[in-house]
C-alpha positions as CSV (number, residue, x, y, z in Angstrom):
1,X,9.4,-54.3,-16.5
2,X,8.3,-52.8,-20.6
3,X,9.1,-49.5,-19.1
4,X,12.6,-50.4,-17.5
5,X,13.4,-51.9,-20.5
6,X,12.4,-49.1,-22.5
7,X,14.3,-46.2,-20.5
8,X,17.1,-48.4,-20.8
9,X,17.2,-48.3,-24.1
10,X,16.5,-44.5,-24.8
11,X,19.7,-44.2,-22.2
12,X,22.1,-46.1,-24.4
13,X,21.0,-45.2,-27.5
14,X,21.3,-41.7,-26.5
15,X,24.4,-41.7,-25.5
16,X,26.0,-43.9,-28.2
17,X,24.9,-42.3,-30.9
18,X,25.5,-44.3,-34.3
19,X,28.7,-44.7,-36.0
20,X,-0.1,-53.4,-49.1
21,X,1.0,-49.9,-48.2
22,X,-1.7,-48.3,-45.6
23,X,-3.2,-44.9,-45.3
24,X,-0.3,-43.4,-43.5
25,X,1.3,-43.4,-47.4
26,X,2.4,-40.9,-50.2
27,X,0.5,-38.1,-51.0
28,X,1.2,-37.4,-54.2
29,X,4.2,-38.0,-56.2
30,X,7.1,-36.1,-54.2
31,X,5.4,-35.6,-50.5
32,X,5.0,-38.1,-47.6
33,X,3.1,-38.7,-44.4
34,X,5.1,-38.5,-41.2
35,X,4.6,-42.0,-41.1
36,X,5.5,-44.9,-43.8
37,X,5.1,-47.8,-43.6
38,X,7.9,-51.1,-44.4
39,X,5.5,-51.8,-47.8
40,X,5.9,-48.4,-48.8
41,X,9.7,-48.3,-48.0
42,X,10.4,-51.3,-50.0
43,X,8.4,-49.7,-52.8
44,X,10.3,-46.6,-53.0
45,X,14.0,-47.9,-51.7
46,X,15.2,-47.2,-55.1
47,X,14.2,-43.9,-55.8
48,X,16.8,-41.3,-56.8
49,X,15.8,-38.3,-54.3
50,X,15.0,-40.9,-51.0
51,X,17.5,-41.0,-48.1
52,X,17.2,-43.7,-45.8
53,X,18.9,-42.4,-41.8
54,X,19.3,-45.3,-39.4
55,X,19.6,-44.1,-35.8
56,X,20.8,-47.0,-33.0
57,X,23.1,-47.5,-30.2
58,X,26.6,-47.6,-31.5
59,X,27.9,-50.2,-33.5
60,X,24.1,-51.5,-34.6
61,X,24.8,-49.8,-38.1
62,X,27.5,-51.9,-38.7
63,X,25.8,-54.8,-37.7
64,X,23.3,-54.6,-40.5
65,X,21.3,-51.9,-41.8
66,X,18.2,-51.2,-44.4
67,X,20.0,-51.2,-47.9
68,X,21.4,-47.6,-48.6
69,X,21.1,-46.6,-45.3
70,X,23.1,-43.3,-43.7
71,X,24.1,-43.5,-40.2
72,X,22.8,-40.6,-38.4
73,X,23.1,-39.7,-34.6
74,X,20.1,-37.2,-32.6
75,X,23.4,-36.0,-30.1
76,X,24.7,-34.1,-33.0
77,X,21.4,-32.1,-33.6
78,X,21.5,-30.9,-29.7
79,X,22.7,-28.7,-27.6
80,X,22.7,-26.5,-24.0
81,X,21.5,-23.3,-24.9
82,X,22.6,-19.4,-23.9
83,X,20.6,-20.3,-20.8
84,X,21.2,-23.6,-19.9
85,X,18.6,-25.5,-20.8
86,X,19.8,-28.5,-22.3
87,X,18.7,-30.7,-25.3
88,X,17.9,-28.1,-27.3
89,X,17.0,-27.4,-31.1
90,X,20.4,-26.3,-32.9
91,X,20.3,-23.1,-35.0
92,X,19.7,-23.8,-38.9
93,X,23.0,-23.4,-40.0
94,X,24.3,-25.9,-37.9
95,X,21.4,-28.4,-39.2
96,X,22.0,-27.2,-42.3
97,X,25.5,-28.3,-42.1
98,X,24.3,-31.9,-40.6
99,X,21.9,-32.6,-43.4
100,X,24.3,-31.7,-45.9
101,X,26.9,-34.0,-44.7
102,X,24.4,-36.8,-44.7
103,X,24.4,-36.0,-48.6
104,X,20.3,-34.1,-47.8
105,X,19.1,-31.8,-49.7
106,X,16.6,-28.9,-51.0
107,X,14.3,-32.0,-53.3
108,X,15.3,-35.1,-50.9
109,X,12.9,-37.2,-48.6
110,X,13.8,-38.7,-46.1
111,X,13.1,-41.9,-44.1
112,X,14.2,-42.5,-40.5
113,X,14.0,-45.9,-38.8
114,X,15.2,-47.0,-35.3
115,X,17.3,-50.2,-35.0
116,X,15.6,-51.0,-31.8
117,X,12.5,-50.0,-30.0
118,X,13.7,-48.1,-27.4
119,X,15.0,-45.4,-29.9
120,X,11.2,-44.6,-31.6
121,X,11.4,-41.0,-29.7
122,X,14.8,-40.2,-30.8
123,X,13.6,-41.1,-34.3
124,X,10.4,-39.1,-33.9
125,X,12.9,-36.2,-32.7
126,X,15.2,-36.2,-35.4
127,X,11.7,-36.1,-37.7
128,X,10.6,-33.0,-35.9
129,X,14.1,-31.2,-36.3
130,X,13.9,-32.2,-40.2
131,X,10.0,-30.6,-39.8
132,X,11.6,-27.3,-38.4
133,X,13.7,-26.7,-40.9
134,X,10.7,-26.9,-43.8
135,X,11.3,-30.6,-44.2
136,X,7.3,-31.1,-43.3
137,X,6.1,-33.5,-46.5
138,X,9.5,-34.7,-47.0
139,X,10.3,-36.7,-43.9
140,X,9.0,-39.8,-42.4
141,X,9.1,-42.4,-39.6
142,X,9.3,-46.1,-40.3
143,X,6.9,-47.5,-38.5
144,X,8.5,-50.6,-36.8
145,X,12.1,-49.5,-37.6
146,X,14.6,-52.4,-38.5
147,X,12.9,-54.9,-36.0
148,X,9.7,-55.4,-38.6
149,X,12.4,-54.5,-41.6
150,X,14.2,-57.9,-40.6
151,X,10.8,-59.9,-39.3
152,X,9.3,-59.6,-42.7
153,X,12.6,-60.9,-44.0
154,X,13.5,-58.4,-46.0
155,X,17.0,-57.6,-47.3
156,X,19.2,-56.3,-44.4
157,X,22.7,-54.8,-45.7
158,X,26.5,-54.1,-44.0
159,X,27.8,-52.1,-47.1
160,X,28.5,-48.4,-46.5
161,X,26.6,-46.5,-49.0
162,X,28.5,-43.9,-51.4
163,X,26.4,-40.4,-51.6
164,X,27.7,-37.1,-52.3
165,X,27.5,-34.1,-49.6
166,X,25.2,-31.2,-50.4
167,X,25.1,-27.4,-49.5
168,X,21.3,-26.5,-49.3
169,X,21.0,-23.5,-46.5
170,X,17.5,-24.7,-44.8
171,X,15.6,-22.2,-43.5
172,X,13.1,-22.8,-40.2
173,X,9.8,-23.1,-39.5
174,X,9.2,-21.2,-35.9
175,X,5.6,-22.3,-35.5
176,X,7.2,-25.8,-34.7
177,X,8.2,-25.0,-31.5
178,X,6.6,-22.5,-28.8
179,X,8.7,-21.2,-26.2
180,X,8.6,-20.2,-22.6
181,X,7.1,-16.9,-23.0
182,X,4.5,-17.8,-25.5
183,X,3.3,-21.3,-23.4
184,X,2.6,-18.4,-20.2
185,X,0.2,-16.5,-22.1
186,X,-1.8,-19.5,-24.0
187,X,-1.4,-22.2,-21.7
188,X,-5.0,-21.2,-20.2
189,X,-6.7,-20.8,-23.5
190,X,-9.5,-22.9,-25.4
191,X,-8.4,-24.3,-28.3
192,X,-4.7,-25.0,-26.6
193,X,-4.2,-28.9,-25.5
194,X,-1.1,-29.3,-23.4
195,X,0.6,-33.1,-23.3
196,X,3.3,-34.2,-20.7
197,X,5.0,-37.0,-22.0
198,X,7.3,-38.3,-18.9
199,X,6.1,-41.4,-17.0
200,X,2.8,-40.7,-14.4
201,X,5.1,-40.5,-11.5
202,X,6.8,-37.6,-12.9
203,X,3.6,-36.2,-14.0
204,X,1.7,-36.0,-10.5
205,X,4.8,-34.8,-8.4
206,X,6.1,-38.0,-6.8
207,X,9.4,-38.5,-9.2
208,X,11.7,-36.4,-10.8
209,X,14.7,-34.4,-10.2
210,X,13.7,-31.0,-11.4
211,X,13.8,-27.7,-9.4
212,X,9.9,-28.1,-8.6
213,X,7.7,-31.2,-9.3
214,X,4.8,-31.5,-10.9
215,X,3.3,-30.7,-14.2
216,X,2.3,-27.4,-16.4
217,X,-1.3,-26.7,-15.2
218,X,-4.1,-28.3,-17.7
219,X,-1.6,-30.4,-19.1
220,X,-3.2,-34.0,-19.3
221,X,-0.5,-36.6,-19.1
222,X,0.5,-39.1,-21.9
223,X,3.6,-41.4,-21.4
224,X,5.6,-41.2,-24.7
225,X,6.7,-45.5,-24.3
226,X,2.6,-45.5,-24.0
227,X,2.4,-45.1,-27.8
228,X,4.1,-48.1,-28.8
229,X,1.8,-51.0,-29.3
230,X,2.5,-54.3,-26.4
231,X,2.7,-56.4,-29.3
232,X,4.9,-56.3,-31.7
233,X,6.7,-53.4,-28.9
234,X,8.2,-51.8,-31.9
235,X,4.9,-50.5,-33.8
236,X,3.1,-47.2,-33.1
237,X,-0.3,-48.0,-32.3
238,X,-2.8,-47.9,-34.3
239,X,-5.0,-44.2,-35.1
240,X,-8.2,-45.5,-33.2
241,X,-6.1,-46.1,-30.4
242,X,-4.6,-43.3,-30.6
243,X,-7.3,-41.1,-31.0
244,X,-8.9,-42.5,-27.9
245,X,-5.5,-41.3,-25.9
246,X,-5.4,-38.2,-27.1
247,X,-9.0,-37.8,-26.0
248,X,-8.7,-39.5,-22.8
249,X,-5.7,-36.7,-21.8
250,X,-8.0,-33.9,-22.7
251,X,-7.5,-33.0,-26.7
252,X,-10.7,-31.8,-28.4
253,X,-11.2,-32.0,-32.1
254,X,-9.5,-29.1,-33.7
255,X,-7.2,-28.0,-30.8
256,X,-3.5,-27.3,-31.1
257,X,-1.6,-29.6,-29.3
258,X,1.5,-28.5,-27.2
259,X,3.7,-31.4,-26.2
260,X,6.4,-31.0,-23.2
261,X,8.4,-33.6,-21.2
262,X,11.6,-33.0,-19.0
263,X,13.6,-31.8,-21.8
264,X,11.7,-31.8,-25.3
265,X,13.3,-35.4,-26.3
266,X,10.2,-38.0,-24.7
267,X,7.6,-35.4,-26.1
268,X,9.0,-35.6,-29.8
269,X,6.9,-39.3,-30.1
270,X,3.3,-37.8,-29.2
271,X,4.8,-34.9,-31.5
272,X,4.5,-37.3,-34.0
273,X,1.6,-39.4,-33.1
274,X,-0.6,-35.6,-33.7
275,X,1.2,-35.2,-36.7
276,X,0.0,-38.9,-37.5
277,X,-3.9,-37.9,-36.2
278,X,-3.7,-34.8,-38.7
279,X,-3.5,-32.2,-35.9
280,X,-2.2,-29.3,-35.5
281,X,1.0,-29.5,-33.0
282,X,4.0,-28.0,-31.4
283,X,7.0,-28.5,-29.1
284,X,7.8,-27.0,-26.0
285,X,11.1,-27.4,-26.5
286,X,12.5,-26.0,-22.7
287,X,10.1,-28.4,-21.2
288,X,9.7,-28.9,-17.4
289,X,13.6,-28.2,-16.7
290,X,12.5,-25.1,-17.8
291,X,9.2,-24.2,-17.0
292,X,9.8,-26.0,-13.0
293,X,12.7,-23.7,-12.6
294,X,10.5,-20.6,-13.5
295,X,9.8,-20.0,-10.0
296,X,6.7,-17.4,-10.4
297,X,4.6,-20.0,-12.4
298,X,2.2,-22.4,-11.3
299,X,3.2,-26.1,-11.0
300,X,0.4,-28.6,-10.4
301,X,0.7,-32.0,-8.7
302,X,-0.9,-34.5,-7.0
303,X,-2.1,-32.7,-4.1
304,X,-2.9,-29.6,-6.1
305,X,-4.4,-31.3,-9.4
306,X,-6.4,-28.6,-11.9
307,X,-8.4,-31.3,-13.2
């Protein structure tokens, strides 16, 4: 039923858009983890160079927001590519034209929150296209969103905040993301730990609606709504348990972790839960709509499994 509820969600607030601090903290006096927590949040709300993005279903901005919040919206930062594919990274001018209309720029930092659970992966997205255009430091996820905002009974705000735009050119980092080409010739190497993030079924070839079923060969499988604690839903888990999934779908200490799902949204929340566990990770951005209709390489399933 969590999981109905949960891909529910991620359907509606995908397609409507939005019109004591711990030891995930500050690092220093300008940088940031990937995640913050509320504590640290309401520390910092004030601070000159901190822009707070609220992505939601349409309408929940207006509803009530985290004081000074921006309304941001994932759909903009997408696209179908030359090939296709769809739900992929813009170029940098375009998200360089984003973030300055959300008034973002060259010193800012930014902290995203979700206005309901179901929308952690489109935040944790939105953080890994701020961490491909050299954002990495600068950019967090709230853990817990406006659900622990509001539970801890902090201020919650309908006034549309005044900011000025900017005109800062960001420039991207490619190790963030691997592509097609580059997955083929390491996907069989030590040292490389491949995650699926779509639901089991998916995973072992008995769901989907790709060209081919299945799942990239040595991937271990880690549903991205599996990260979210049972209760409270809307908290990441914490880094023991973590850890312990990580392991548990094959990661070593010290690999590089390459995260997939069906189209590189799902997989952007165990992109940030290795960013959260200090390791190094990237995005396979194509996914499995890519990889599955890539009809000389291997798919693994069920019946085939390479474990």
């Amino acid at each position: 039923m969590r999981l109905n509820v949960i891909l529910l969600l991620c359907l509606l607030i995908f397609v409507g858009g939005s019109s004591a601090p711990s030891a995930t903290e500050e690092r220093g006096n300008s940088t940031v983890s990937p995640v913050v927590s509320t504590a640290w949040l309401a520390e910092h709300i004030s601070d000159s160079d901190l822009v707070i993005l609220h992505m939601g279903r349409k309408g929940t901005f207006e509803e009530g927001h985290i004081p000074g919040a921006r309304s941001a919206s994932l759909r903009q930062m997408i696209r179908i590519n030359e090939a296709g594919i769809r739900d992929e990274m813009l170029p940098a001018k375009d998200i360089s034209l984003i973030l300055s209309e959300l008034g973002i720029g060259e010193d800012s930092r930014v902290i995203i929150y979700f206005a309901e659970e179901g929308a952690a992966w489109a935040v944790a997205r939105y953080l890994l296209t701020l961490e491909y255009v050299g954002m990495t430091g600068r950019a967090a996820y709230l853990d817990g969103g406006l659900p622990k905002w509001a539970a801890e009974k902090r201020e919650i705000s309908k006034e549309v905040s005044i900011f000025e735009s900017t005109d800062h050119e960001f420039v991207i980092v490619p190790d963030i993301l691997v592509d097609i080409e580059w997955l083929t010739a390491n996907y069989e190497n030590s040292g490389i730990a491949i995650i699926d993030a779509r639901p089991s079924e998916e995973f072992i070839g008995l769901a989907g609606h790709w060209d081919r079923l299945g799942h990239v060969p040595g991937a271990g499988n880690m549903p991205f709504f599996g990260l979210l604690s049972e209760d409270p839903s809307y908290m990441l888990k914490s880094k023991k348990e973590l850890s312990k999934m990580f392991a548990e779908a094959g990661v070593n200490p010290g690999d590089t972790v390459v995260v997939y799902c069906g189209t590189g949204l799902w997989a952007s929340l165990p992109y940030l839960a290795a960013r959260h566990l200090d390791y190094e990770v990237r995005l396979y951005d194509g996914s499995f709509q890519e990889w599955s209709s890539a009809k000389s390489l291997p798919i693994a399933t069920k019946d085939n499994n390479d474990d």
